[in-house]
N, C-alpha and C positions, 0 to 999 in steps of 0.2 A: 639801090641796095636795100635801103630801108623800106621800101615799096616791095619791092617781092621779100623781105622775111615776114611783114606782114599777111602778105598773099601766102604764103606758105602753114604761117600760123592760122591763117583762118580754114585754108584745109583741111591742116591737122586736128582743127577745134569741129570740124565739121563733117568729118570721116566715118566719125562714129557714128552718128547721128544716121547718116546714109547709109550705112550696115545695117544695124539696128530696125529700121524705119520697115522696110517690106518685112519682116518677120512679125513686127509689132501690128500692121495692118491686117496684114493674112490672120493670125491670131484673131483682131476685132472682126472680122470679119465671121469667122468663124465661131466664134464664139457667143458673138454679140447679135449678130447680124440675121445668121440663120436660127438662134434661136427666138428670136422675136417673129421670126417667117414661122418658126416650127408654133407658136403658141396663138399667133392669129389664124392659121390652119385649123388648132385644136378648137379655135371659135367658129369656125365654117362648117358647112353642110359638105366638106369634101368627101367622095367615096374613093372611086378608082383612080383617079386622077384629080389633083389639085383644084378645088371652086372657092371663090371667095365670096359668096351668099353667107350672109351672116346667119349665126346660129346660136349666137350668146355661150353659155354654160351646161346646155344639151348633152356634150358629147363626156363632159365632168361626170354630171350626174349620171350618167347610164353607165361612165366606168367604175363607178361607187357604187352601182345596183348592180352592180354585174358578179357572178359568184366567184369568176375565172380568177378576178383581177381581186378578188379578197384572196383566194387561197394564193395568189402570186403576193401579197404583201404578206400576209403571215407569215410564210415563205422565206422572207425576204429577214424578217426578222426575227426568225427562228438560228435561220442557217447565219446571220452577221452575229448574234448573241455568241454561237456555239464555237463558231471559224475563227472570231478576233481573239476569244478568251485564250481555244488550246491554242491557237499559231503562234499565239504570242509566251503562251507556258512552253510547248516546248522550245519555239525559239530559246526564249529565256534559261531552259534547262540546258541544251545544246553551248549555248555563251558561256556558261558557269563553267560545264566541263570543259572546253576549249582553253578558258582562261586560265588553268590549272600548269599550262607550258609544259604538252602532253607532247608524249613523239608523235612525229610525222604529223603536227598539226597541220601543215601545209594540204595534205594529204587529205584529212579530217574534211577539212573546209573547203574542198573542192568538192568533197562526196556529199556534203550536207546543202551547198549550192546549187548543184547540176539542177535540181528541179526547176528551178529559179529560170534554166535557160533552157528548157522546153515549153515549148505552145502549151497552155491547155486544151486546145483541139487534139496536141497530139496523147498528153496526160490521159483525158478524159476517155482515146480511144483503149491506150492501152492500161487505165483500170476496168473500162466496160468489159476486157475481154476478165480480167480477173475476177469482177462478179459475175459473170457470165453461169449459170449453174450448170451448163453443159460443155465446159471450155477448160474452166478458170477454177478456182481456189476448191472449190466446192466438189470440181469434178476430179480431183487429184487426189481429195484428202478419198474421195467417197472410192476409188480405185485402189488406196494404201488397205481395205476391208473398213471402213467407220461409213459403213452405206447410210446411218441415221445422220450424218452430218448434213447439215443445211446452212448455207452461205450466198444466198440468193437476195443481197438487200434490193438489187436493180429492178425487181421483178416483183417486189413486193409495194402495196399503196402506202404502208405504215412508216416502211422503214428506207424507202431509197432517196427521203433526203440526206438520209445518212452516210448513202454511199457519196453524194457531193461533199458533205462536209470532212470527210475522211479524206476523201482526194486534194479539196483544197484546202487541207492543211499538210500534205505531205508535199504540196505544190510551195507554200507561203513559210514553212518553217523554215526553213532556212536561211528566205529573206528575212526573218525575224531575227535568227543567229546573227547575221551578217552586221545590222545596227546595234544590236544591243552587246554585241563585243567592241563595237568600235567603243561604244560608250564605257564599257568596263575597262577599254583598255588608258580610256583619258581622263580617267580619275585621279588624281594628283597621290604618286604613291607614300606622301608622308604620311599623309591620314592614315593610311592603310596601315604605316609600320607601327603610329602613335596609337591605336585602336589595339594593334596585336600586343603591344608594348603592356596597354593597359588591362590587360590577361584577358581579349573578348577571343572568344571563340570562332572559329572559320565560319559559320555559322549564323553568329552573332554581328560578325562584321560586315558579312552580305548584306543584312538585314535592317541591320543601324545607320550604317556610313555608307558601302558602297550603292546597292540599290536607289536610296533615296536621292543620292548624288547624282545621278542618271535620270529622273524622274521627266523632262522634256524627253528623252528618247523613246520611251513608255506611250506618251501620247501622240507623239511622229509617227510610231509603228500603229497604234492603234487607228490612223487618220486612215495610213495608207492601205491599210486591212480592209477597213470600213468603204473606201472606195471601191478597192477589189470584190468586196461582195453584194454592196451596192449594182455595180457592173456586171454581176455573175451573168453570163451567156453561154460562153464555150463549151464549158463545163457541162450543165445541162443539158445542152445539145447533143452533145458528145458521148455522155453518160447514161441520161433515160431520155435524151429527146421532149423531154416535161410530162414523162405518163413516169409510171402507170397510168391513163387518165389525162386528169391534170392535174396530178399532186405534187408533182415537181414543177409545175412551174411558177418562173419569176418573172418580176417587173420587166425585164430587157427581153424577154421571151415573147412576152408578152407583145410587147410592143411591134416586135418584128413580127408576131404572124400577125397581125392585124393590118400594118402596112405591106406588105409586102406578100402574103397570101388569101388572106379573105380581100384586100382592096377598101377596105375602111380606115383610110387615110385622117379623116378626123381624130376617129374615137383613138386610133396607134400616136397621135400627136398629143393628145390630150392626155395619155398614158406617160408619152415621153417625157411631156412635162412636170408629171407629179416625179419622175426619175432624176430630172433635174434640179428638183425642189428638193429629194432626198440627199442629193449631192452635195446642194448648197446649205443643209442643217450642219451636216458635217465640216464644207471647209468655211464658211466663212466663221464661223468662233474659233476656228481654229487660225485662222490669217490675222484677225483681231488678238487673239493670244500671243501670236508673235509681234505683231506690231507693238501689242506693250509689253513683251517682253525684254523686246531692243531699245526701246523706251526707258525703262526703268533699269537695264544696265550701264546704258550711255550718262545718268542720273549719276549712280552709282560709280562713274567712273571704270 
């Protein structure tokens, strides 16, 4: 009897671990595995097809002399400045109103979600048709009699990163809503009454106590933004295809036409990887942030 509860318990101590284990592999594998394949490629002289002929830092340096792959990082950090700040302002504005215990919020936050569950393949086709100047916003208003009107940002070299940034914040605002209500809504409501008690202003209270009291969700949205633009693909595809030119394009653009249409399998690995280095500025201070932040609460009690 005492033999199989043991045999039983060590099962049950062991089940998990057998769950667990192919998901955790598949992961390293993936993760770890192929990107150490992806960054000794980016050392090879590969073109069309994978060579493991060494090539050192070659395919680095030519993507740092190369003009495409600066205006894909300016790019890069033009449109993450512009997308994290508003997604996360109107997020933020959108929570405020919400929190107010409006009618039909249910309603509300359904409408300010739906983008959240559309593709941006599919977003990106249906604002291209919007900027469209023969189509879309431009050609309606210019049909209402305002024929001087122009709304052609897709078409122009100046201004069509503007049309991604516009798109992917009417894509990401929402998800912003989404956290940063949760957050308003887990704020311990005495503060709230002791702040109102002590004659602060609606205003004053957001500002002082509630806000500030939220301050991790701030930087969780900011992580996950910065990923999202990091990653920007779809979207420019979608939208200008990376012209006018090549003014719209970004790093993950980047990187796919050169693997995948020119056949310079190196120089698109070696692209990949400064993509992954960008990825990794972002999460790892932020993994070490929560590691001591769980740290110094568990302290804390």
């Amino acid at each position: 009897m005492s033999a199989g509860t043991s045999t039983w318990d060590r099962i049950k101590k062991w089940t998990p671990v057998f769950i667990i284990a192919p998901s955790i592999l598949a992961s390293f594998i993936y993760v770890f595995v192929f990107a150490g394949w992806t960054f000794y490629i980016s050392l090879s002289d590969s073109t069309l097809l994978p060579s493991y002929g060494f090539k050192g830092f070659e395919n680095y340096v030519s993507l740092w002399t190369n003009r495409r792959w600066s205006v894909a990082y300016n790019n890069l950090l033009f449109f993450s400045l512009f997308y994290v700040t508003l997604a996360m302002a109107f997020g933020l504005m959108l929570a405020i109103l919400i929190d107010q215990r409006i009618r039909a919020e249910s309603f509300w936050r359904t409408i300010f979600l739906y983008p959240l569950a559309v593709s941006f393949i599919a977003t990106g086709t249906v604002w291209q048709w919007l900027y469209n100047p023969g189509s879309g916003i431009q050609f309606m208003v210019n049909a209402l009699g305002w024929t001087d009107f122009q709304f052609a940002l897709t078409t122009d070299r100046k201004n069509a990163i503007w049309a991604i940034i516009i798109t992917g914040i009417w894509g990401s605002a929402g998800f912003s809503m989404a956290l940063f209500l949760a957050g308003l809504r887990s704020v311990d409501p005495d503060i709230i009454k002791a702040a109102q008690i002590d004659g602060a202003s609606w205003f004053r209270t957001y500002r002082k106590v509630i806000l500030p009291s939220i301050g991790p969700i701030f930087i969780a949205v900011a992580v996950v933004l910065l990923q999202f633009a990091i990653k920007t693909f779809d979207l420019a595809v979608a939208l200008t295809n990376s012209g006018p030119g090549i003014s719209t394009t970004f790093p993950a653009t980047y990187v796919y036409d050169f693997m995948f249409q020119r056949g310079e399998i190196g120089q698109g690995a070696a692209a990949a990887m400064m993509v992954l280095a960008a990825l990794a500025i972002v999460l790892v201070p932020y993994s070490l942030y929560l590691v001591w932040r769980r740290r110094r609460e568990s302290r804390n009690g």
